[in-house]
KOLDO-351713 format. One record per atom (N, C-alpha, C, O): y, x, z. Coordinates in steps of 0.2 Angstrom, whole numbers, plus 5000, padded with zeros to 4 digits. Each point is the difference from the previous one (the first is absolute). Layout:
YXZ
...
***
This chain:
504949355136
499850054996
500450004993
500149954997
500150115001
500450004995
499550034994
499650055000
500749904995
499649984993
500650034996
500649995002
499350054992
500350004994
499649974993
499550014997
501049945001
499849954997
500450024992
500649984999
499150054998
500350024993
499949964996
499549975000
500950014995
500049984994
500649994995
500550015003
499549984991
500550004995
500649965000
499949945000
500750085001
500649974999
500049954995
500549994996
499049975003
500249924995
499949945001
500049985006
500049984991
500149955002
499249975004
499949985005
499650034992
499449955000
499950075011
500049995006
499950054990
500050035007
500349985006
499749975005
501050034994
500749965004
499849935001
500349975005
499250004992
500149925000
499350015005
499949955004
499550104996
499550005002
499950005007
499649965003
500850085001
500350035004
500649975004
500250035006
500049914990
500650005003
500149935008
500549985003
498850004998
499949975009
500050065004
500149995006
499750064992
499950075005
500850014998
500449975004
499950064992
500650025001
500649975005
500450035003
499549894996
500749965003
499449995007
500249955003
499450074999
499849965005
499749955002
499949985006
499950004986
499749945004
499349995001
499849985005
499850044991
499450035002
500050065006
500350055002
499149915001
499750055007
499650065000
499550024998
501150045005
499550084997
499650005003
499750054998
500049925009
499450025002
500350055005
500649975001
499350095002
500050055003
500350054996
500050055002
500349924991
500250074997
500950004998
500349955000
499750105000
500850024996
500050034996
499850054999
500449884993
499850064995
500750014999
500549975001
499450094996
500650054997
499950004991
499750044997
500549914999
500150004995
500450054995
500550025001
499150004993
500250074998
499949984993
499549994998
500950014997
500349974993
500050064996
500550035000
499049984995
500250054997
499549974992
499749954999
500450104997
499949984995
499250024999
499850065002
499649894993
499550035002
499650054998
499450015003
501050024991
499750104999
500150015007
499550005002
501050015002
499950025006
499749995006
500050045005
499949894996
499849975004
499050044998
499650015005
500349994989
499250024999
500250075001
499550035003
500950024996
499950075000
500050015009
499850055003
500649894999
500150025009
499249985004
499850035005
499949924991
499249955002
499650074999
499650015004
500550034992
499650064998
499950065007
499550025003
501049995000
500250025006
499949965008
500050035005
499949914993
499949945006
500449995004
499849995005
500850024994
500749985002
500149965004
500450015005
499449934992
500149925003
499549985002
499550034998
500649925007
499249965002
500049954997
499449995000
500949974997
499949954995
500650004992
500650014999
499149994999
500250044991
499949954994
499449994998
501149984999
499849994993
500050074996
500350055000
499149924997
499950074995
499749974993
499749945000
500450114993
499849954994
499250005000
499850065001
499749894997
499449994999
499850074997
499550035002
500850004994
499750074997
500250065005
499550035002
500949985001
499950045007
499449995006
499750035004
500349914995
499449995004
499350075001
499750035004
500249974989
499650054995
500050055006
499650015004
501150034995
500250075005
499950015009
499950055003
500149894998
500349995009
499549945005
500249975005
499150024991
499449955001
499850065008
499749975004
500550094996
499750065005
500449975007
499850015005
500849974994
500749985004
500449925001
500549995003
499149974994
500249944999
499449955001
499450034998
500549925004
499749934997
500549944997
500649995000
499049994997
500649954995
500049915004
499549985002
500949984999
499849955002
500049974995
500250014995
499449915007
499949964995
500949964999
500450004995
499749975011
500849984996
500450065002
499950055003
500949934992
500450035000
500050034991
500550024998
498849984997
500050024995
500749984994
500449975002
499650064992
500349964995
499550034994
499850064998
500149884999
499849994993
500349964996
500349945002
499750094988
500149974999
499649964995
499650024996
500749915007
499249964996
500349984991
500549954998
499250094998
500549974992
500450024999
500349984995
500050085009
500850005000
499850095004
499650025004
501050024993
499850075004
500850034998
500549985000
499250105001
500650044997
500150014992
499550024997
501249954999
500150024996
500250084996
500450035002
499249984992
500350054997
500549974994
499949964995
500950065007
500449974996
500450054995
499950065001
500449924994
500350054996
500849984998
500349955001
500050094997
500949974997
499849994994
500449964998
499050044997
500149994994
499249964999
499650035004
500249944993
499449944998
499550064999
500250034995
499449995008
499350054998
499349965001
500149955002
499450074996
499549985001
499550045005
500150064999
499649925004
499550055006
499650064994
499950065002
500149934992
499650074996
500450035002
499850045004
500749964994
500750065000
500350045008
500550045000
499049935006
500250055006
499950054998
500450055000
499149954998
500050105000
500750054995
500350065000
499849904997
500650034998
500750015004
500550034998
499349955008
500749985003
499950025007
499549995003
501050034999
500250035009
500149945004
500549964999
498950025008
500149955003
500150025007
499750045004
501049924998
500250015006
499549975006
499649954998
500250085007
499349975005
500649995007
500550034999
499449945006
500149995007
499450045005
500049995006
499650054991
499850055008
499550014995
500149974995
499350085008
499450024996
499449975005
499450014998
500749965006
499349985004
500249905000
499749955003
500850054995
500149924999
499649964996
499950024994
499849935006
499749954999
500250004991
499649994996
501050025004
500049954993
499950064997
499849994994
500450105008
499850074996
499149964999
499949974995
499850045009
499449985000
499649964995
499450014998
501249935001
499749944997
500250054988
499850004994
500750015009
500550034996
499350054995
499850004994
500050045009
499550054999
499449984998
499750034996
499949925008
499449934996
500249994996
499549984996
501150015001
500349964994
500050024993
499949974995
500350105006
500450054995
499850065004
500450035003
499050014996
500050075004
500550064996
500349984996
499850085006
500350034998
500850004996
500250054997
500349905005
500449994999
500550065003
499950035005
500849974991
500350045004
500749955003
500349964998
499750105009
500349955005
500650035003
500050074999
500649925005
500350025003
500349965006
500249955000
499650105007
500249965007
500749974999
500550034997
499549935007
500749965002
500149965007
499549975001
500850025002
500149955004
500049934997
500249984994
499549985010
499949944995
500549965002
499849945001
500950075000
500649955001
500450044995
500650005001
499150044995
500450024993
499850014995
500350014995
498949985006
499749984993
500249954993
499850004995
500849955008
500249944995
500650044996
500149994994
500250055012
500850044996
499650054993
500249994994
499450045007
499950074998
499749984995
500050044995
499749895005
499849964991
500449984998
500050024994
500449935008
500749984999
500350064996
500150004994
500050055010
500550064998
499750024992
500250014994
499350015008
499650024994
499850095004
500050064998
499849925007
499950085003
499349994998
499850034996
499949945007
499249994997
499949964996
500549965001
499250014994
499749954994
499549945005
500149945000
499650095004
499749935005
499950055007
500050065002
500049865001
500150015006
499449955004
499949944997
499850075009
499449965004
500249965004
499950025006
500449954994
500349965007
499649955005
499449975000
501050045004
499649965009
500349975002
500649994998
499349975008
500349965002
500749974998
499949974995
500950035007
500249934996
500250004993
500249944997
499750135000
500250024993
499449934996
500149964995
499450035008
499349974996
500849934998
500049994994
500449975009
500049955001
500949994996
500249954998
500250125001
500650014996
500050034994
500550004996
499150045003
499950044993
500249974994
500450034996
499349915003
500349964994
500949995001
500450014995
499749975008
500749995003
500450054996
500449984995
499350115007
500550064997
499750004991
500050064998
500049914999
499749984994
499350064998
499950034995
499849995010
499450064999
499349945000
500049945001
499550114995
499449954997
499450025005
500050055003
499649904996
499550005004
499350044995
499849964996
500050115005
499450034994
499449975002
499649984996
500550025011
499249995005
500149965006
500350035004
499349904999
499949995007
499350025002
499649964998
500450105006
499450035001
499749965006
499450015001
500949935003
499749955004
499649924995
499749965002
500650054990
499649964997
499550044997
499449995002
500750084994
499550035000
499250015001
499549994996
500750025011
499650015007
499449935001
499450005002
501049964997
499749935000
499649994995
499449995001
500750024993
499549994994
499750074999
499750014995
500350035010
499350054997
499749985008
499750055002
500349925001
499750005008
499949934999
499649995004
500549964993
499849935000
500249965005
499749975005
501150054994
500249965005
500150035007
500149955005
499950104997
500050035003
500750015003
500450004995
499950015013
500650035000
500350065001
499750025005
500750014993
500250074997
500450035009
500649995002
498650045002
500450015007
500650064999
499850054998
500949935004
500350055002
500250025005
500250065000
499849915006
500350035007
499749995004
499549974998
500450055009
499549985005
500650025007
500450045000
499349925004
500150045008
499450025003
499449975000
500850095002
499550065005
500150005006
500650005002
498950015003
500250025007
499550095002
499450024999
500950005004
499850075000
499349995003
499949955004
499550084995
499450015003
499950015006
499549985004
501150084998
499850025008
500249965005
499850015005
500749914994
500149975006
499249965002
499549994997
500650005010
499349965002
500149944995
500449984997
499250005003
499549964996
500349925003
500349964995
499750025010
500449945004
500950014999
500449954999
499850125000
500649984998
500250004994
500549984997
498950035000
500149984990
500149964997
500349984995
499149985011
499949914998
500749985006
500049944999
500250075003
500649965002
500750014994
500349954998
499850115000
500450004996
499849974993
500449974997
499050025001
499849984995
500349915001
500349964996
499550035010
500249915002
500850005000
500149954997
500550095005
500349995000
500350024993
500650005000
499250024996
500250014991
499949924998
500449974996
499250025006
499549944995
500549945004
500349964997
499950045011
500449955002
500850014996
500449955002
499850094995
500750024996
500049974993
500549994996
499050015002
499849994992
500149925000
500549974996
499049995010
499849954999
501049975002
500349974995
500050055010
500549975003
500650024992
500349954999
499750084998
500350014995
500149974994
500549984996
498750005003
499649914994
500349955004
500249954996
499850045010
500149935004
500950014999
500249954998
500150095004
500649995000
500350044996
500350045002
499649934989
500050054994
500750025000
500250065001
500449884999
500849985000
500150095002
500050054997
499949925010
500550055006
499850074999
500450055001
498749964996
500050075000
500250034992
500150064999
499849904997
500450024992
500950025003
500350044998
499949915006
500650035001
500050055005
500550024998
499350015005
500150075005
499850054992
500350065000
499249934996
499550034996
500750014994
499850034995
500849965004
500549984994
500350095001
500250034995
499950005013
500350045000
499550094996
500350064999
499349924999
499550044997
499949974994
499550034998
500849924997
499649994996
500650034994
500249954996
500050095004
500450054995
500449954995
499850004994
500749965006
500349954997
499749934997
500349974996
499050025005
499949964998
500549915004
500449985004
499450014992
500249945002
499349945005
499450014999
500849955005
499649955005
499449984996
499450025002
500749944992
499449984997
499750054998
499450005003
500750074993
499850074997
499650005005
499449994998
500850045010
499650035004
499749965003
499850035005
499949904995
499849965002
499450024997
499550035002
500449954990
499650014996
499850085000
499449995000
500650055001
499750085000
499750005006
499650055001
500749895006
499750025004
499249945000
499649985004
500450014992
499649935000
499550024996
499549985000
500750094996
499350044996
499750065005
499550034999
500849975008
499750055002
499950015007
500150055004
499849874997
500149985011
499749944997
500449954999
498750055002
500049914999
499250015003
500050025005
499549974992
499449935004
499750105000
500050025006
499850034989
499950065000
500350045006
499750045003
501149954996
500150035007
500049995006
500050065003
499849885000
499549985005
499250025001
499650015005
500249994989
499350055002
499849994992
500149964996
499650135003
499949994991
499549974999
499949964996
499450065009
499649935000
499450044995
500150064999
499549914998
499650034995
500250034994
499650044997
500949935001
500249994992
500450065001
499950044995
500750005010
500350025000
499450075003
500250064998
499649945005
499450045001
499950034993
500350054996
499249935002
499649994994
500650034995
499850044996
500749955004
500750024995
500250085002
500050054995
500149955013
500150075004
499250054998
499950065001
499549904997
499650065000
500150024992
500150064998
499849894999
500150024991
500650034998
500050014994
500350005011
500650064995
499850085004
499850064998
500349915009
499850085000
499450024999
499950064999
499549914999
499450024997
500150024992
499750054997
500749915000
500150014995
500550064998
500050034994
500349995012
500550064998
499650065003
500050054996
499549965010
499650054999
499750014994
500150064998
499549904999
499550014996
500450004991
499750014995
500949995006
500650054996
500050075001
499950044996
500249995012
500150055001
500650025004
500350055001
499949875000
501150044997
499749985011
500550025004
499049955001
500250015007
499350005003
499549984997
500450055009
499450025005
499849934999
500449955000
499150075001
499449915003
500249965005
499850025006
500549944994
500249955006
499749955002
500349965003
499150034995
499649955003
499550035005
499650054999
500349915005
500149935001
500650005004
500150045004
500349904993
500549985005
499950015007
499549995003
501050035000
499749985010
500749985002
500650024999
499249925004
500749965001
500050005008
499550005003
501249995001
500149985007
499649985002
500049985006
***
């Protein structure tokens, strides 16, 4: 049975992923067809139901709950640590409003977290593998950044304004700041959902068990970082959560999106309905 198995060109995905990709993990009865795109459009595609299994951002969720369940592994949070809002020159969080913020998609997680944070900012879309240039350059004053930008920014001498994954934690009580999930489409039978759910969760686990070999297949995705770099970025967002969010991770996924309805800024997505 042929699976298309979407998710993000990075590393923590690439390293998630990566006993289904070389092989060594058992696909069961399926052939997945891996599909690498970035995840504004991986959630603008979830919107259409495209794929049969989808990373998609935890705020997308909100849109495509009609066409999706979410499973419990394969998740990313971040626990204390999130997307950064960074700047080229030292500002203080009063002064967003003053200022044009580069974003990575409008239904992403961190727009989301970004808009609980500071409502009414002004913003400007980007690709988020050019969000670091365009602040650097001075094309935008701040910029949102995600995935491996969280772990080089200082490097390009750019400041850190806001960690909306520390944030998140101190107005939730410790809580962690969900941003990704994996989906499987609704309409397949119910027994083939729970099989691919088991062979996700068997990829995740072979990937902890054999950190080495999957961080190195995981190096071809991880945008110059260096071995230890992506080692650590993968270690903030593929660990005991990513095997199942469990309660805390539950309880995390209902407090933002209840939290962002009762904003106004997305439709009611509770109750969770998971695989």
């Amino acid at each position: 049975m042929r699976i298309r198995l979407a998710h993000s060109p990075d590393a923590d995905d690439a390293f998630m992923f990566a006993g289904l990709a070389t092989g060594q993990v058992d696909p069961g009865r399926f052939r997945f067809e891996h599909v690498l795109e970035d995840i504004q459009s991986l959630n603008d595609r979830a919107s259409r139901g495209e794929m049969e299994i989808t990373a998609i951002s935890a705020h997308a969720y909100a849109y495509v709950r009609d066409r999706y369940l979410i499973t419990r592994c394969g998740g990313s949070f971040g626990d204390g640590y999130g997307p950064v809002i960074i700047s080229r020159e030292p500002i203080q969080p009063a002064e967003l409003p003053k200022v044009s913020i580069a974003i990575p998609g409008t239904t992403t997680s961190a727009f989301l977290a970004l808009q609980l944070f500071r409502p009414g900012l002004k913003t400007r879309l980007l690709p988020f593998d050019r969000i670091l240039s365009a602040v650097e350059s001075g094309l935008v004053e701040c910029g949102l950044i995600i995935h491996e930008a969280q772990v080089t920014y200082e490097q390009m001498g750019l400041y850190c304004v806001a960690d909306l994954g520390k944030w998140w934690a101190q107005k939730t009580g410790d809580l962690p700041l969900p941003l990704g999930l994996n989906a499987i489409r609704r309409d397949l039978d119910p027994q083939v959902r729970r099989e691919l759910e088991t062979v996700l969760l068997a990829s995740i686990r072979y990937a902890l068990d054999n950190r080495e070999d999957c961080v190195r297949h995981a190096m071809r995705y991880a945008r110059d970082l260096g071995v230890e770099q992506a080692d650590r970025f993968i270690g903030m967002y593929v660990n005991d959560l990513t095997l199942d969010m469990g309660e805390r991770g539950q309880k995390a996924l209902e407090e933002f999106l209840g939290r962002s309805h009762q904003a106004g800024i997305t439709p009611n997505a509770l109750p969770l309905e998971f695989a």
